[in-house]
C-alpha positions in Angstrom: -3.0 -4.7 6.9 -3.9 -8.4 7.4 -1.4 -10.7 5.0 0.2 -14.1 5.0 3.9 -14.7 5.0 5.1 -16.0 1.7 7.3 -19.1 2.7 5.6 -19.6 6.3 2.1 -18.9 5.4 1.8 -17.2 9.1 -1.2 -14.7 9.4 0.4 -11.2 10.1 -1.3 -7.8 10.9 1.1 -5.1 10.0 0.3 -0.7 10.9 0.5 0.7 7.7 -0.8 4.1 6.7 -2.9 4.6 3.8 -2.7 8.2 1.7 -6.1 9.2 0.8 -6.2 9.1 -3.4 -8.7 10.7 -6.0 -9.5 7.3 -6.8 -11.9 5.4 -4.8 -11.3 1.8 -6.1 -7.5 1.9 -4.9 -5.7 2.1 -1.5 -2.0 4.2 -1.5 0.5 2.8 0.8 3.9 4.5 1.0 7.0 2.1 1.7 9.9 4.3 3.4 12.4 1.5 3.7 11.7 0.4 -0.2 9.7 -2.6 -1.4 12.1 -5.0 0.1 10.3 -5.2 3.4 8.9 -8.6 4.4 5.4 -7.5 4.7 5.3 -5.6 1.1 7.6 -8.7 -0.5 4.5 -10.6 1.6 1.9 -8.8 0.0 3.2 -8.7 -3.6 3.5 -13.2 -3.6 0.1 -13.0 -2.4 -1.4 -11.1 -4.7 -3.4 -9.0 -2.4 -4.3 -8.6 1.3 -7.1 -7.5 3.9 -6.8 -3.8 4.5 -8.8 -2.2 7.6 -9.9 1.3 6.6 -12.0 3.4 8.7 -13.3 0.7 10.6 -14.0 -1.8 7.3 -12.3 -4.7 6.5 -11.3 -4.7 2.8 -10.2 -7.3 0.5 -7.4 -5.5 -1.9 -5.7 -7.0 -5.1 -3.5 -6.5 -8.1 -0.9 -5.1 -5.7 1.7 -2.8 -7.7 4.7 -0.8 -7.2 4.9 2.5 -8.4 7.0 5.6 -8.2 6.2 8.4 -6.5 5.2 11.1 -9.8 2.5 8.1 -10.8 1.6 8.1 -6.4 1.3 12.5 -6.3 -1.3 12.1 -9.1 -3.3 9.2 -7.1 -3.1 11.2 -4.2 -5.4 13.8 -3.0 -4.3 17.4 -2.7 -3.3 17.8 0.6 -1.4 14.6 0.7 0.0 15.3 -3.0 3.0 17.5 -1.5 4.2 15.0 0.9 4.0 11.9 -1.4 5.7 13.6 -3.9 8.4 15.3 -1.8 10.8 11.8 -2.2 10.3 10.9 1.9 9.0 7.3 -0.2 10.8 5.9 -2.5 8.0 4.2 -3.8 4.4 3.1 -3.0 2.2 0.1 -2.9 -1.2 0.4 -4.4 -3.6 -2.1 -4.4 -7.2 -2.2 -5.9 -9.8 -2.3 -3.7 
């Protein structure tokens, strides 16, 4: 994920990992240390960021938290176990 620090405007590239979802015009992030991290908090004064996704660079917006029953119903099946199993406390999504 490609984002710009809030108070420094500094480009950042942060590893995230993005749960495949039934819905194709959203990307699923899963934040295990809570939405207080720099690079969410960075994401969420933005308004959006540059995900890379199998290759493609992808301009994502309307970032959101939500809690993890709303992420298990984005999520696919094999994924829906694990996001709802309370590993996340909650999840980023962002439209695509």
């Amino acid at each position: 994920m490609h984002h710009s620090g809030r108070k420094s405007g500094t480009d950042y590239a942060t590893p995230v990992a993005v749960i495949p979802t039934v819905a194709t015009d959203v990307f699923l992030i899963g934040l295990p240390w809570g939405p207080k991290t720099n690079w969410a908090r960075n994401v969420l004064a933005a308004g959006g960021a540059t995900v890379r996704w199998k290759g493609h660079d992808h301009r994502a917006t309307e970032p959101r938290l939500i809690e993890p029953e709303d992420a298990a119903a984005l999520a696919t099946p094999l994924f829906k176990r694990i996001v709802g199993s309370g590993r996340f406390p909650v999840f980023l999504v962002l439209t695509r």
